[in-house]
FITI-549623 format. One record per residue (C-alpha): x, z, y; residue number from 0. Coordinates in steps of 0.25 Angstrom, whole numbers, m for minus. Each point is the difference from the previous one (the first is absolute). Example, Ala and Ser with C-alpha at 12.3 -4.5 7.8 and 13.67 -1.06 7.14 Angstrom:
REM FITI-549623
49  31  m18  0
6  m2  14  1
END
This chain:
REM FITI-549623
0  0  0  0
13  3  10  1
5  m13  m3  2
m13  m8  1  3
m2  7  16  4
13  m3  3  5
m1  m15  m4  6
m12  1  8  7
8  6  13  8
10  m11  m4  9
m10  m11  3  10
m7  3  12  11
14  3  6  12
m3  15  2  13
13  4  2  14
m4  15  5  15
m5  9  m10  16
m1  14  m9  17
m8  2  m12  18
m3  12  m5  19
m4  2  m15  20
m6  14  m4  21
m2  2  m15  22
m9  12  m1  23
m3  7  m14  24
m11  12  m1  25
m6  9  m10  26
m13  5  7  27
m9  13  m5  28
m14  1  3  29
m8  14  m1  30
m13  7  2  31
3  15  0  32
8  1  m12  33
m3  m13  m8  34
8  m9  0  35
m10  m13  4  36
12  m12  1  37
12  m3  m5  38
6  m14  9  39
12  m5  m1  40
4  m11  11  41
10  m10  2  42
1  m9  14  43
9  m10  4  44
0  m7  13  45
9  m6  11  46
m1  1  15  47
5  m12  7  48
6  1  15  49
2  m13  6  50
4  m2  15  51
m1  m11  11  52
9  m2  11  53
m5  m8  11  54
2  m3  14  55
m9  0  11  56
0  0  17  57
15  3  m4  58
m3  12  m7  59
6  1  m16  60
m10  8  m6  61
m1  5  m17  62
m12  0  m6  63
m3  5  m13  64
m13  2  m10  65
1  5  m16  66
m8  m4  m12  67
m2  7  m13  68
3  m10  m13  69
m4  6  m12  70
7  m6  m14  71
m6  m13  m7  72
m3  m6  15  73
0  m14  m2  74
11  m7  7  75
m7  m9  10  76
m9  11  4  77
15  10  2  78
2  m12  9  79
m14  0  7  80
1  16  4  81
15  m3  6  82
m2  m9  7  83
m12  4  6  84
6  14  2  85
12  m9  6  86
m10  m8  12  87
m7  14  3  88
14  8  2  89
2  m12  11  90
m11  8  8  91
7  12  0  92
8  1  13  93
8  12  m3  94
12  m1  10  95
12  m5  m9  96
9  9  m8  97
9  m1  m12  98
m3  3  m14  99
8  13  m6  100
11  m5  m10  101
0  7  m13  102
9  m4  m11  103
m1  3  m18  104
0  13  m4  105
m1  5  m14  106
m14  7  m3  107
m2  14  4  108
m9  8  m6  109
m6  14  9  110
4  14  m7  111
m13  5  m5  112
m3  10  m14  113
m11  m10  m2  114
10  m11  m5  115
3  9  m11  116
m13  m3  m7  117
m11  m12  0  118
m10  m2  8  119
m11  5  m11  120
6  13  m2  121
3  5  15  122
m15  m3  1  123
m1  9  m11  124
7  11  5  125
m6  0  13  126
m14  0  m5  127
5  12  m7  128
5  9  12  129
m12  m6  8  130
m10  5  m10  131
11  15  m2  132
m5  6  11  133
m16  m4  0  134
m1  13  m9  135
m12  7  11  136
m14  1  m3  137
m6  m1  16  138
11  m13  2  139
2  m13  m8  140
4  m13  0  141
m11  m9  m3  142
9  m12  2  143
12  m7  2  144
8  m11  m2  145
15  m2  m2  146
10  m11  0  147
14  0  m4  148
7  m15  4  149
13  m8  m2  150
5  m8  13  151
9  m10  m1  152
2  m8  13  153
9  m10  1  154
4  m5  17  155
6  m16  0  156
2  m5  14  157
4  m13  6  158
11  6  7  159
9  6  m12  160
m10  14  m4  161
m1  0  m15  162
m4  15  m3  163
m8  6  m11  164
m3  16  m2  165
m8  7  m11  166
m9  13  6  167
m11  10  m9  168
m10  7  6  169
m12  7  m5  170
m13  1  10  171
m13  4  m2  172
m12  8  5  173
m10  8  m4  174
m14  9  4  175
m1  14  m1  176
m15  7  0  177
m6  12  3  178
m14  6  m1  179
m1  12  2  180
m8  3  12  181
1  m15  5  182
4  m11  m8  183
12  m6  6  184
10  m11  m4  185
14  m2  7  186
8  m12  m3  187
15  1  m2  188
9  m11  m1  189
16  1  m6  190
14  m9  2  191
12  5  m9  192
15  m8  m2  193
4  9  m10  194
m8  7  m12  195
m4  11  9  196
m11  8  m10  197
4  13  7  198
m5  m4  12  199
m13  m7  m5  200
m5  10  m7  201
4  9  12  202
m9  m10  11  203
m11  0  m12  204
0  15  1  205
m1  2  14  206
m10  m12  0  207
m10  10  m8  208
3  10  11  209
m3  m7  11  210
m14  m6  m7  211
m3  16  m6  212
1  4  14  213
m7  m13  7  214
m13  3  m8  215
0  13  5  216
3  m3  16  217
m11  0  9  218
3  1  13  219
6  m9  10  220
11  4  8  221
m3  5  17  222
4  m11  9  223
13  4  8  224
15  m1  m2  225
7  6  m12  226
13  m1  m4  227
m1  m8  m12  228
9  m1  m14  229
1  m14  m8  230
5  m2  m11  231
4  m10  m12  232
m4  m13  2  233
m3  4  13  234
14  0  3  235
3  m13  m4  236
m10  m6  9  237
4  7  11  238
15  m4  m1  239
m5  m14  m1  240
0  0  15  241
15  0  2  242
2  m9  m11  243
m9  m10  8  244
5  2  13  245
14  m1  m4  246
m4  m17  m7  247
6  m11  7  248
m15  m6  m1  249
m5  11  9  250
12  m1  10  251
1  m14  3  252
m13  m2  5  253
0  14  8  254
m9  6  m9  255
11  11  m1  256
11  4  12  257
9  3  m11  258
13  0  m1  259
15  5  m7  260
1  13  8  261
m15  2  4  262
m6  15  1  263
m11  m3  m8  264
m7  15  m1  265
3  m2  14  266
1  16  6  267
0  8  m12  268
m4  15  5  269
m4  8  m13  270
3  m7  m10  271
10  m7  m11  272
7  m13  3  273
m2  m9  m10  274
10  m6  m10  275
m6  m13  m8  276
7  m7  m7  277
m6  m13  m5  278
1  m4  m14  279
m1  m12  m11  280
m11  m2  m8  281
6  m13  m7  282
16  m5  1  283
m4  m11  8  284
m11  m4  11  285
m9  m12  m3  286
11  m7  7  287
8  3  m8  288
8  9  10  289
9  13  m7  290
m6  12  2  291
5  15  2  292
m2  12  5  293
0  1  16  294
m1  11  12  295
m12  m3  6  296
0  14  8  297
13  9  5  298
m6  13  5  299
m12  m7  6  300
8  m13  5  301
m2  m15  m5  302
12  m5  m8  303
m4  m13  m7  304
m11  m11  3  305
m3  m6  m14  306
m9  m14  m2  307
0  m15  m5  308
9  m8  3  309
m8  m8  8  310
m2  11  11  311
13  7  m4  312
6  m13  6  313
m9  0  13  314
5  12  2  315
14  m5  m2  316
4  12  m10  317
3  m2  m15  318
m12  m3  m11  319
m1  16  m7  320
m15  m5  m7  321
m14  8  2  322
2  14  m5  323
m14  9  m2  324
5  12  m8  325
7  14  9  326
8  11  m6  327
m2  12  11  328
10  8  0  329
m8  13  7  330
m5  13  m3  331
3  12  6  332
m14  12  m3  333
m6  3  m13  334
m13  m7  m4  335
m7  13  1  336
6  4  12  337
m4  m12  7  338
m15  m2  m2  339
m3  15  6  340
m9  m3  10  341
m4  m14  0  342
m10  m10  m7  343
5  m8  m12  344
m6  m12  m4  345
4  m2  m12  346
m10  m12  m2  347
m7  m11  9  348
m10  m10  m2  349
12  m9  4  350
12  4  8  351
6  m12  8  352
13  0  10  353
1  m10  9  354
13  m4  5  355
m2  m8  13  356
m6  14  7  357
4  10  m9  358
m14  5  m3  359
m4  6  m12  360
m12  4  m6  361
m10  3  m10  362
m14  4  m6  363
0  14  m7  364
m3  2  m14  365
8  14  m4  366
7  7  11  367
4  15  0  368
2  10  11  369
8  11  0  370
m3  12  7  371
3  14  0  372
m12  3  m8  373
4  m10  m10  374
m3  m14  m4  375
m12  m9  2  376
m4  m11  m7  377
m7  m13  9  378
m6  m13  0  379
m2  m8  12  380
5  m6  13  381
12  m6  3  382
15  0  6  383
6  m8  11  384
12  0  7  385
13  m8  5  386
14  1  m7  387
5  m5  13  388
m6  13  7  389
3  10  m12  390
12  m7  m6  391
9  10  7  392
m5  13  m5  393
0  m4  m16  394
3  11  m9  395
3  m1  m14  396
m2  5  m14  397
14  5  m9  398
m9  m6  m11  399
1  m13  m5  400
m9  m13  m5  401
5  m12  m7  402
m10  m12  0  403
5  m15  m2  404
1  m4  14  405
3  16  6  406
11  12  m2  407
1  12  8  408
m9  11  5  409
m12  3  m7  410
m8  3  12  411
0  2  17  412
m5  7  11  413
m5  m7  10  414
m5  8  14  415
m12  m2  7  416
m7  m11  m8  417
m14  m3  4  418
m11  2  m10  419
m14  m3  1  420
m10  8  m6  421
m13  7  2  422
END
């Protein structure tokens, strides 16, 4: 099928190009409670074609570009058909002209992971068992869920001398914990792991049945006002995303972002911590087949590396690092218990979302609890909102840490003077 694309590229004189062919291999569980309902196992094979115009016009070079998706036992003529007509609609793109990242061959990598040490089928297996360990309770269960362990193989062949391939496992999954007792509730829950993590499933699984024992039984919605509030786990993740997107040449070449090496991005930090990121592969190579490594995103609070494609890497005038998504957070200074005294913890929403062109967050309450002096209260209801841009200086964080697939640091943090709507 390589070949047969490539004889095609060769005909239409497309002399710009990357193809990227993703092999992907799953064994897939399906339950109802504790039934195992489905047993699927998947194998998928298909290749994403880049092809890329340069043109003129009004004396402006330009670089266009559009992609197809060519699956294997495509016919040759209609190969032909989608790259060429991928080719004429690349010739209205007027991206301003920049040139393609030059890779050369490199061996196959394949991303350390305990989940190579067994196939696909198994590690299924195993984490079905610690997701079903902890549902042991008789007020919480799990009433479904669904998990897939997969093979990736990518392969990354460019016109410009890339010719990279890398192997990587993971295991992902979800599932729905019920309670119902006084109310009947159902929470969703969803999980990402690089590594045969069964500790930390059954762990998230556990406290899953917590947080739908103690749902069921809240009632009351929180008084509108300003609380400091504690976030916590995947909470995290999303709120680090800010600075990973505000630090992306795509975000900074068209002034979406004022960022720049040396940049104070907390800005004033009066109470807080200064935040140490440092971005991390996912993969050994971007889809451009661009080396990726660990890099200092934040020093104490200051900017130290602007990451993106090549394409605005380029506008920018600094060297193509690839996209990255996943942070390691390198802060965490008050015990967990420590730092919830006194506030409101959400530890679930409806759907918490960051947005990183005004730094608001925010989100509908499903569990939160308060801490007080008199003890703890469980609540239902409302919602938070405020601005990382306004709050970002006074951050503390928890010594405990959480691992997820795209996050590693602290478990939770404080965040002061968060408003929160209520009755």
């Amino acid at each position: 099928m390589k070949q047969a694309i490539l004889n095609a590229l060769s005909a239409l004189n497309i002399s710009d190009y990357s193809m990227t062919e993703q092999q992907r291999s799953s064994a897939e569980l399906f339950f109802i409670k504790k039934r195992l309902d489905m047993r699927r196992v998947k194998d998928t094979h298909e290749y994403s074609v880049t092809v890329y115009n340069v043109f003129e016009e009004d004396g402006k070079k330009f670089r266009g570009s559009s992609t197809v998706i060519l699956f294997p036992g495509t016919e040759a003529a209609e190969i032909t058909h989608q790259l060429e007509d991928a080719y004429n609609a690349a010739g209205y793109v007027k991206n301003p002209y920049y040139d393609l990242y030059e890779g050369h061959k490199e061996a196959v990598k394949e991303v350390p992971s305990t989940l190579s040490a067994h196939t696909l089928s198994q590690n299924a297996e195993l984490m079905a068992a610690a997701l079903f360990a902890a549902d042991t309770r008789d007020d919480a269960w799990l009433n479904s869920a669904e998990i897939f362990a997969c093979r990736d193989h990518i392969s990354i062949f460019a016109s410009t001398g890339t010719d990279v391939s890398y192997v990587k496992y993971s295991c992902k999954g979800e599932f729905v914990a019920q309670a119902k007792e006084p109310q009947d509730v159902e929470q969703y829950f969803s999980f990402t792991y690089n590594d045969l993590d069964t500790d930390a499933l059954a762990d998230k699984v556990r406290h899953a049945l917590n947080a739908v024992c103690d749902r069921a039984h809240a009632t009351d919605c929180p008084g509108a006002g300003t609380y400091d509030v504690v976030l916590s786990d995947r909470h995290m993740a999303t709120l680090m995303n800010l600075y990973v997107t505000r630090s992306r040449a795509a975000m900074i070449y068209p002034h979406y972002s004022d960022w720049e090496i040396g940049t104070a991005a907390q800005g004033k930090i009066t109470t807080g911590e200064a935040l140490n990121i440092t971005l991390m592969p996912h993969v050994p190579y971007s889809p451009e087949g661009i080396p990726m490594r660990e890099r200092t995103l934040l020093k104490d609070g200051t900017v130290q590396c602007i990451h993106g494609t090549t394409r605005f890497c380029r506008y920018l005038g600094i060297e193509p690092t690839g996209d990255y998504f996943n942070t390691k957070l390198d802060n965490g200074t008050v015990g967990f218990d420590e730092l919830k005294k006194g506030c409101l913890y959400p530890a679930s929403f409806s759907d918490f979302q960051m947005d990183p062109m005004d730094g608001h967050f925010g989100g509908e309450i499903r569990l939160a609890y308060l801490y007080t002096e008199s003890g703890v209260k469980l609540l239902t209801g409302g919602s938070i909102n405020g601005s990382m841009f306004d709050k970002q200086g006074m951050l503390t964080f928890s010594r405990e840490r959480y691992t997820d697939a795209d996050y590693s640091g602290p478990f939770a943090v404080r965040i002061k003077g968060v408003n929160v709507s209520g009755k």
